[in-house]
PyMOL CGO cylinders between C-alpha atoms (Angstrom):
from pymol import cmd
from pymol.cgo import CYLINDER

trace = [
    CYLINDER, -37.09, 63.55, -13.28, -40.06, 62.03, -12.75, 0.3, 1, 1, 1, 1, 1, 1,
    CYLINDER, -40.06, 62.03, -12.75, -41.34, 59.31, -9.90, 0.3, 1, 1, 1, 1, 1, 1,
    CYLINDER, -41.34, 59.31, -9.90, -41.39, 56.60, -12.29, 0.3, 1, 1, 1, 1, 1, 1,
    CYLINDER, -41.39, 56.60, -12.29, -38.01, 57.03, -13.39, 0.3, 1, 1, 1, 1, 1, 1,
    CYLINDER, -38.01, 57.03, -13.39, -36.63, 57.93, -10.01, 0.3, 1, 1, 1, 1, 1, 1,
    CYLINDER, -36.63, 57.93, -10.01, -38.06, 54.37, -8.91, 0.3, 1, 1, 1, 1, 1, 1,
    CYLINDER, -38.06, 54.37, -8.91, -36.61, 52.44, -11.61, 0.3, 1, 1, 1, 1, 1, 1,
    CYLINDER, -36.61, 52.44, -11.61, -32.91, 53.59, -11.28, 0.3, 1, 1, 1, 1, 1, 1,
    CYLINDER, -32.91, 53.59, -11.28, -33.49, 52.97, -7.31, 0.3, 1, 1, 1, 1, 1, 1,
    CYLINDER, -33.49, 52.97, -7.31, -34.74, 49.03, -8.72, 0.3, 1, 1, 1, 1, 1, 1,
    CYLINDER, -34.74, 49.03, -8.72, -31.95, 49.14, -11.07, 0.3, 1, 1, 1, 1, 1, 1,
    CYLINDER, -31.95, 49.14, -11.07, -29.28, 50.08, -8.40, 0.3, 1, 1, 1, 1, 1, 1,
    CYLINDER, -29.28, 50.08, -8.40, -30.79, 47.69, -5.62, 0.3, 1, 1, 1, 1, 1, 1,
    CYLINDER, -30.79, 47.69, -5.62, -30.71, 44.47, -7.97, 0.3, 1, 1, 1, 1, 1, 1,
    CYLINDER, -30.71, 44.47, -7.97, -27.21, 45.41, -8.85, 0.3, 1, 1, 1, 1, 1, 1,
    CYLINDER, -27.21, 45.41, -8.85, -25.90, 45.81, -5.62, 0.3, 1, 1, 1, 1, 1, 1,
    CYLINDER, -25.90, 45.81, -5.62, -27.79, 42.55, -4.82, 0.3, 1, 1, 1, 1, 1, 1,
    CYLINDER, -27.79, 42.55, -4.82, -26.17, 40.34, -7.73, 0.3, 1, 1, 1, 1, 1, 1,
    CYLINDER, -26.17, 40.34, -7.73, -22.53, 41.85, -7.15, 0.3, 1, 1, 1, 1, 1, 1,
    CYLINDER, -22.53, 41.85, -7.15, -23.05, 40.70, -3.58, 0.3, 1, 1, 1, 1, 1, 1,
    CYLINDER, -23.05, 40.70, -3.58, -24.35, 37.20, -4.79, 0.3, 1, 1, 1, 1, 1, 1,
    CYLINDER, -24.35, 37.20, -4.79, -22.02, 37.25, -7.50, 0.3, 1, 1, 1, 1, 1, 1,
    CYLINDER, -22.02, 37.25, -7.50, -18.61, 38.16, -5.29, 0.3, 1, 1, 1, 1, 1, 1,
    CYLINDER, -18.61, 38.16, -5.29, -19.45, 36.03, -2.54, 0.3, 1, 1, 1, 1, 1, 1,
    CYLINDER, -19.45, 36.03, -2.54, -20.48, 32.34, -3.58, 0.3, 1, 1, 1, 1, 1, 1,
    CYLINDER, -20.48, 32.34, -3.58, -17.35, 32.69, -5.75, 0.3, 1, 1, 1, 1, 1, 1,
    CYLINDER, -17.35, 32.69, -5.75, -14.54, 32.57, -3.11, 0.3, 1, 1, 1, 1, 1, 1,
    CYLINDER, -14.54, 32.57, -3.11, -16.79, 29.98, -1.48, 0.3, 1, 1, 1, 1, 1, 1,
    CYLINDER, -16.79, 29.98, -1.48, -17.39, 27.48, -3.84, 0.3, 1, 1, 1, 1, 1, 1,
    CYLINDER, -17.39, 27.48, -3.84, -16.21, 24.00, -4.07, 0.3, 1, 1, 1, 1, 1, 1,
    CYLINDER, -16.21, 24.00, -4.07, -15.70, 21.23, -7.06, 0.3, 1, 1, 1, 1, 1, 1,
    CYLINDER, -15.70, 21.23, -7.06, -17.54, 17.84, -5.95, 0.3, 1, 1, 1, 1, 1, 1,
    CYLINDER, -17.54, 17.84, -5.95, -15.76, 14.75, -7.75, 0.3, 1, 1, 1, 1, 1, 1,
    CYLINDER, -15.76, 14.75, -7.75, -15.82, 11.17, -7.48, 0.3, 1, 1, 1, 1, 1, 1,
    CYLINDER, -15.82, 11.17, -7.48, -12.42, 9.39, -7.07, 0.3, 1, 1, 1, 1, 1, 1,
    CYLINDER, -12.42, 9.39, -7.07, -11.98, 8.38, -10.60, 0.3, 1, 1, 1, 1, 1, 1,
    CYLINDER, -11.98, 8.38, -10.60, -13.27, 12.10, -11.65, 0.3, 1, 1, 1, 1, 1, 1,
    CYLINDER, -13.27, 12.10, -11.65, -10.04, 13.76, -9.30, 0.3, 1, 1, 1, 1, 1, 1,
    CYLINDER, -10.04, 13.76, -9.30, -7.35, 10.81, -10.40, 0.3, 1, 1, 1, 1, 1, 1,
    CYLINDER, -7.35, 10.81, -10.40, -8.08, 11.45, -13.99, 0.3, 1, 1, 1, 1, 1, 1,
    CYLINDER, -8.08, 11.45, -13.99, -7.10, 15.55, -13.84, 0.3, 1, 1, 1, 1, 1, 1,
    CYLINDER, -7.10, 15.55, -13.84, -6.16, 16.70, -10.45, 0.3, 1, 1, 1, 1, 1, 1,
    CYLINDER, -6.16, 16.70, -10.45, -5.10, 20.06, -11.57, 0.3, 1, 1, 1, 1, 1, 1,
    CYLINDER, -5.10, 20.06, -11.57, -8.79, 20.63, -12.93, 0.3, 1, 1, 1, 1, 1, 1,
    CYLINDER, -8.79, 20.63, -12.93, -9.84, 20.33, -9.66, 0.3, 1, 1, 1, 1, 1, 1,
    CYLINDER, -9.84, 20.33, -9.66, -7.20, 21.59, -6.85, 0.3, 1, 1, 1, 1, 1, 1,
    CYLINDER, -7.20, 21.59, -6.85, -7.52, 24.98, -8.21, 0.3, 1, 1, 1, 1, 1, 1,
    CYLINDER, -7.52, 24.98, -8.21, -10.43, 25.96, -5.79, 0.3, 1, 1, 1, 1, 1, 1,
    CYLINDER, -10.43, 25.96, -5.79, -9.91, 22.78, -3.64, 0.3, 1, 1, 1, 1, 1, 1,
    CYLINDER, -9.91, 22.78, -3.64, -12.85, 19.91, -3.61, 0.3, 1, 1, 1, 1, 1, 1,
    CYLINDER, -12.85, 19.91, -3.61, -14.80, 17.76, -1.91, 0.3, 1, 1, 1, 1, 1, 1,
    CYLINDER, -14.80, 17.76, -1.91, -14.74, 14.39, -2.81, 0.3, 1, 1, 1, 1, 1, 1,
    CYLINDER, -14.74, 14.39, -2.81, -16.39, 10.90, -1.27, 0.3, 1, 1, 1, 1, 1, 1,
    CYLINDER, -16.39, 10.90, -1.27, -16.24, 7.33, -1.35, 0.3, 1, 1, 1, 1, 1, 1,
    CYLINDER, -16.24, 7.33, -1.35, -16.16, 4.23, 0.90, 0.3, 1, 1, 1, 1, 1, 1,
    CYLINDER, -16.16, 4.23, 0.90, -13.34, 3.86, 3.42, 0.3, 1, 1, 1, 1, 1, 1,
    CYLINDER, -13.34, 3.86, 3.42, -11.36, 0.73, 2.57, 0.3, 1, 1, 1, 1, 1, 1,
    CYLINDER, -11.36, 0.73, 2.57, -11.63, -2.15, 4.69, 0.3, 1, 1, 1, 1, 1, 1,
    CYLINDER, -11.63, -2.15, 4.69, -8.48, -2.90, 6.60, 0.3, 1, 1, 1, 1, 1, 1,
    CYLINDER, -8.48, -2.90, 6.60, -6.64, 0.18, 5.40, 0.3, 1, 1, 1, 1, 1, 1,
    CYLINDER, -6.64, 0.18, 5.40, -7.22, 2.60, 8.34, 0.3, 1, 1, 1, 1, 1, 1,
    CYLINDER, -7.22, 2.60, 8.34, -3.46, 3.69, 9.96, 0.3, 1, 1, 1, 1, 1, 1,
    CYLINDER, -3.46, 3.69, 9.96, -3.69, 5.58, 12.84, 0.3, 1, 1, 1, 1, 1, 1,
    CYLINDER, -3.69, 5.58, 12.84, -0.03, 7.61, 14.17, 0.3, 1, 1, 1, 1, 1, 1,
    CYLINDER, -0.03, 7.61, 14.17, 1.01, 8.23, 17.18, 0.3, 1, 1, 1, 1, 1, 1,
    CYLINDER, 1.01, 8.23, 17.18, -1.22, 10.46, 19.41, 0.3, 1, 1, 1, 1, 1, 1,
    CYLINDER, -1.22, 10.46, 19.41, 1.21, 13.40, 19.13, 0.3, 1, 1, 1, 1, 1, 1,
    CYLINDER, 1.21, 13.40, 19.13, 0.76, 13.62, 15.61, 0.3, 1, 1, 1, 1, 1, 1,
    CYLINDER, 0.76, 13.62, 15.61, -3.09, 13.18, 15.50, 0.3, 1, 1, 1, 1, 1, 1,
    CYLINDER, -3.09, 13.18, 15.50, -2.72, 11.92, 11.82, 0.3, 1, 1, 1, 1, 1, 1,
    CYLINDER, -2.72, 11.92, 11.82, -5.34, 9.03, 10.12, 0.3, 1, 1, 1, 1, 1, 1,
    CYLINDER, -5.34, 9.03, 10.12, -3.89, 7.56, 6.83, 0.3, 1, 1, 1, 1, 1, 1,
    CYLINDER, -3.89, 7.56, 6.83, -6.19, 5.51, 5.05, 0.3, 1, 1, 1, 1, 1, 1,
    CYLINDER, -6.19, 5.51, 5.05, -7.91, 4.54, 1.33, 0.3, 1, 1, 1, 1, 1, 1,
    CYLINDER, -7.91, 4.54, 1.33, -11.22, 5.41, 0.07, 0.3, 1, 1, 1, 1, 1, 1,
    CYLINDER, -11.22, 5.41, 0.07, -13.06, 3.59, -3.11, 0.3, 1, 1, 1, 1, 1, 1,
    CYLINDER, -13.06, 3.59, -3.11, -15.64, 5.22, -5.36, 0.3, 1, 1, 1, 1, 1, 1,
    CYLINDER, -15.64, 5.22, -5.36, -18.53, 3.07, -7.32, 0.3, 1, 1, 1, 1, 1, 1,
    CYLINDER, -18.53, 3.07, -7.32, -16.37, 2.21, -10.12, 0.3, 1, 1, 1, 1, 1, 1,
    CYLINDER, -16.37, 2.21, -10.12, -13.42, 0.67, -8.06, 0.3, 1, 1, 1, 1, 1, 1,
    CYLINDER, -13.42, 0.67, -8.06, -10.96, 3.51, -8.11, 0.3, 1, 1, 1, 1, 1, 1,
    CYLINDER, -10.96, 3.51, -8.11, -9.59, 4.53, -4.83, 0.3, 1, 1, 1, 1, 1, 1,
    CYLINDER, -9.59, 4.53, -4.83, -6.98, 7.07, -3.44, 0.3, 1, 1, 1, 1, 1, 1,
    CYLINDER, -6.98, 7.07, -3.44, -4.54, 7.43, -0.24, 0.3, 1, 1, 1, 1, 1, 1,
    CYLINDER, -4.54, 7.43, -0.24, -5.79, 10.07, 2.27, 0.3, 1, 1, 1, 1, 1, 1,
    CYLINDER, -5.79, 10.07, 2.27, -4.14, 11.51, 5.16, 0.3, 1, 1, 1, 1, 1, 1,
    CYLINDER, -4.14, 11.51, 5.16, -6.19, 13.65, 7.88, 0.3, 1, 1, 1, 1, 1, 1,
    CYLINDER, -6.19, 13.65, 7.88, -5.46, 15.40, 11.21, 0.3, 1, 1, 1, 1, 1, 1,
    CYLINDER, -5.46, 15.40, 11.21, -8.04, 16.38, 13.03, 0.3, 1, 1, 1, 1, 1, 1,
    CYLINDER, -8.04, 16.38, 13.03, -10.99, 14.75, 15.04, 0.3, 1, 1, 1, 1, 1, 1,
    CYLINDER, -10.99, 14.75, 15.04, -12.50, 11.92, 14.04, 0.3, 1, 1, 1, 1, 1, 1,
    CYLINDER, -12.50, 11.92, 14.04, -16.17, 11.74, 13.87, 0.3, 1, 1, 1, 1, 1, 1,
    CYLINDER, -16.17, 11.74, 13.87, -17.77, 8.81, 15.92, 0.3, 1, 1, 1, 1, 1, 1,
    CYLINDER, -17.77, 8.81, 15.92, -19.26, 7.30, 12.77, 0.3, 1, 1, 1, 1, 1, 1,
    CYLINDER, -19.26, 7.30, 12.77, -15.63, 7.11, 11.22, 0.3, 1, 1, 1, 1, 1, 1,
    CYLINDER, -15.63, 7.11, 11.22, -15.14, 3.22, 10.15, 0.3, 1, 1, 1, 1, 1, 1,
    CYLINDER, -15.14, 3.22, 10.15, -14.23, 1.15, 7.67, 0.3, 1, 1, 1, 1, 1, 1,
    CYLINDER, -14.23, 1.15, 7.67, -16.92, 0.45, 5.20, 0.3, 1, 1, 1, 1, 1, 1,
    CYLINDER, -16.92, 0.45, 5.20, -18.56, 3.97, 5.77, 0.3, 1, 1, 1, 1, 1, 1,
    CYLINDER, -18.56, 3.97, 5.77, -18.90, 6.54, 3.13, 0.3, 1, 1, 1, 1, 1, 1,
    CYLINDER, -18.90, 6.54, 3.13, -17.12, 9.65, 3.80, 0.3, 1, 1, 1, 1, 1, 1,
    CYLINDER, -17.12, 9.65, 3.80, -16.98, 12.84, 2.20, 0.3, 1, 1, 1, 1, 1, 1,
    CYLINDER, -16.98, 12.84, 2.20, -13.64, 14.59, 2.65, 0.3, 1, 1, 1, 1, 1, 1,
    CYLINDER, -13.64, 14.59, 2.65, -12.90, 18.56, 1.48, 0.3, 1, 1, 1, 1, 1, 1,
    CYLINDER, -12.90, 18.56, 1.48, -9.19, 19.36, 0.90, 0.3, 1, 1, 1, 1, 1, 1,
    CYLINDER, -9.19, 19.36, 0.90, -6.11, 18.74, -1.64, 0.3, 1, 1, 1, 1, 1, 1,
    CYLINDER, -6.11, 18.74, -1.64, -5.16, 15.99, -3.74, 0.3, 1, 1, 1, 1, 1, 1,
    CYLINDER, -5.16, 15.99, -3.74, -1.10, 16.01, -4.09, 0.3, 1, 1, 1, 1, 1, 1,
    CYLINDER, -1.10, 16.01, -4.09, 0.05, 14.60, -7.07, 0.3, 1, 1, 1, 1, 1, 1,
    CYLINDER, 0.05, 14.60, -7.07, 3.87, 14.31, -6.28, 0.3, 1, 1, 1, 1, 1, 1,
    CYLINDER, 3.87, 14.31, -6.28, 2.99, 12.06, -3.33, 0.3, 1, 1, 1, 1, 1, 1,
    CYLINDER, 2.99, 12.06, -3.33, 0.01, 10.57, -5.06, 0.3, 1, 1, 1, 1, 1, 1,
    CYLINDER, 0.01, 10.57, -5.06, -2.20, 11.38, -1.34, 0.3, 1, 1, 1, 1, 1, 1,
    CYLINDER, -2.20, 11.38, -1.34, -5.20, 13.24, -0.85, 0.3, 1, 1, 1, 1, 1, 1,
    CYLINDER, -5.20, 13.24, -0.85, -4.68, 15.84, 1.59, 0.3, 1, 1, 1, 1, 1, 1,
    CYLINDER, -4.68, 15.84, 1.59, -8.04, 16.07, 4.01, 0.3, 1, 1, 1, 1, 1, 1,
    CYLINDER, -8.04, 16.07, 4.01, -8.89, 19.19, 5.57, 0.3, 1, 1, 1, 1, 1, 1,
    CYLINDER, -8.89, 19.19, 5.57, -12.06, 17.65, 6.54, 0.3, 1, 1, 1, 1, 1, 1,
    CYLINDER, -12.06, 17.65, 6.54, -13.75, 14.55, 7.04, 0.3, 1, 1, 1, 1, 1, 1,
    CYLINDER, -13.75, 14.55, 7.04, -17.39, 14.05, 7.55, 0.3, 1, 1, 1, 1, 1, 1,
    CYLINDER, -17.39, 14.05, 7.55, -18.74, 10.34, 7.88, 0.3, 1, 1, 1, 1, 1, 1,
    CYLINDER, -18.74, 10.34, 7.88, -21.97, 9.77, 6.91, 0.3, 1, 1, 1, 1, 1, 1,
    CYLINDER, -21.97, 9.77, 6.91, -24.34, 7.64, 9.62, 0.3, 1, 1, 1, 1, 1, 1,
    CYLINDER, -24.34, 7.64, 9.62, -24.11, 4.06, 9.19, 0.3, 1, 1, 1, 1, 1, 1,
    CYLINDER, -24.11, 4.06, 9.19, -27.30, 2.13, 7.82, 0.3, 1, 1, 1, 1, 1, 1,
    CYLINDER, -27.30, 2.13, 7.82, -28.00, 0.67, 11.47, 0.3, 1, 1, 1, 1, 1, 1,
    CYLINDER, -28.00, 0.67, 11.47, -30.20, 3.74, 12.03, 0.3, 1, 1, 1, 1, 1, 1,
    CYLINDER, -30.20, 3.74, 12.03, -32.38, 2.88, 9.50, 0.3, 1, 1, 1, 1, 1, 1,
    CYLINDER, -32.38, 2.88, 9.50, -35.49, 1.04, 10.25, 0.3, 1, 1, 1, 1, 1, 1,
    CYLINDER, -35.49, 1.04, 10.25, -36.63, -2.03, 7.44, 0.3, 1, 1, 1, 1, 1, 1,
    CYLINDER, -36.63, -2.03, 7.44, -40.22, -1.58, 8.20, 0.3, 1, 1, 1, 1, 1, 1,
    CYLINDER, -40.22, -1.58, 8.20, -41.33, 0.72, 6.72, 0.3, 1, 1, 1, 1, 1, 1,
    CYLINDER, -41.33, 0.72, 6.72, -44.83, 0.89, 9.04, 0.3, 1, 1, 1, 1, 1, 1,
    CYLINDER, -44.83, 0.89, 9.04, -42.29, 1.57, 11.89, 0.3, 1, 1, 1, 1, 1, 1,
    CYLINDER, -42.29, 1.57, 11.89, -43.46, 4.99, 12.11, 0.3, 1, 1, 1, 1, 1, 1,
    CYLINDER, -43.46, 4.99, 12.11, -46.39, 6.67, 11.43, 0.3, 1, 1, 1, 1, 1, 1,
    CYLINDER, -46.39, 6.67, 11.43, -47.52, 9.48, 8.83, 0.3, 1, 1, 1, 1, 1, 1,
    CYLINDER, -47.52, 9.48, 8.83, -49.38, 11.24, 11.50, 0.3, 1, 1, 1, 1, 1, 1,
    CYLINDER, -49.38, 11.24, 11.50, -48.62, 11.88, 15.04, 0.3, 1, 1, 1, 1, 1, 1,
    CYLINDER, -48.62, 11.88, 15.04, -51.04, 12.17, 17.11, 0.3, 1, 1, 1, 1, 1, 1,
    CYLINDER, -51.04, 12.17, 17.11, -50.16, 14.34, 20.51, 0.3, 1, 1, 1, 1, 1, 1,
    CYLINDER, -50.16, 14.34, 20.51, -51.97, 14.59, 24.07, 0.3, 1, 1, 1, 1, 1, 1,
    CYLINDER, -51.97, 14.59, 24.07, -51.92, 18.42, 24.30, 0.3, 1, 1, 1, 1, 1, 1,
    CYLINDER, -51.92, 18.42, 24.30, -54.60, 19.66, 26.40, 0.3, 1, 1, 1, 1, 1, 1,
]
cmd.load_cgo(trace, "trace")
């Protein structure tokens, strides 16, 4: 055989081995996104693999249980006004409120009509955002001598 060949079958090989690798492992990790009204309109499409879905926490609908249980029940609203019950234990992240978007990864069970949260992730509230948009910058200029 010659070089050329040689070095081909050795490409060949290595971008095989390369794609099976890509190929095996962002397929047990991958997730369905949906909106509310996406899930409620085919939950089996979408619990197959589990999902992450997100929306606005409801005002006035948070229910917290007892300590021991370390279980948050509340409702969550997409853009076109459908919302869901979801029940979480776990911690809580400090930006958790009503009002807040949150995007939540887990289980929607249609016999109890509940979406089952495995995680919840809050995103930061708008108070950290500046309305001038001068307040900063392009270039900062340091004192490094």
């Amino acid at each position: 055989m010659s070089k050329i060949v040689k070095l081909v079958l050795a490409g060949v090989v290595v971008v095989s081995a390369i794609g099976y690798l890509l190929f095996t492992g962002l397929t047990g990790h991958t997730m369905y996104y949906a909106e509310v009204t996406e899930l409620l309109s085919d939950p089996s499409k979408y619990n197959s693999k589990g999902m992450r879905v997100s929306g606005d926490v409801v005002s006035d609908s948070v229910i917290e249980s007892e300590l021991s249980k370390k279980m948050i029940k509340f409702q969550v609203v997409d853009a076109q006004g459908s919302s869901m019950h979801v029940e979480y234990g776990g911690v809580v992240p400090d930006a958790f409120e009503e009002g807040v978007t949150v995007i939540l990864e887990g289980n929607y069970d249609s016999k109890k009509e509940v979406f089952l949260a495995k995680t919840l992730l809050a995103k930061c509230p708008s108070k950290y955002e500046t309305d001038d948009p001068n307040a900063y910058p392009e270039e900062v200029v340091s004192n490094t001598k």
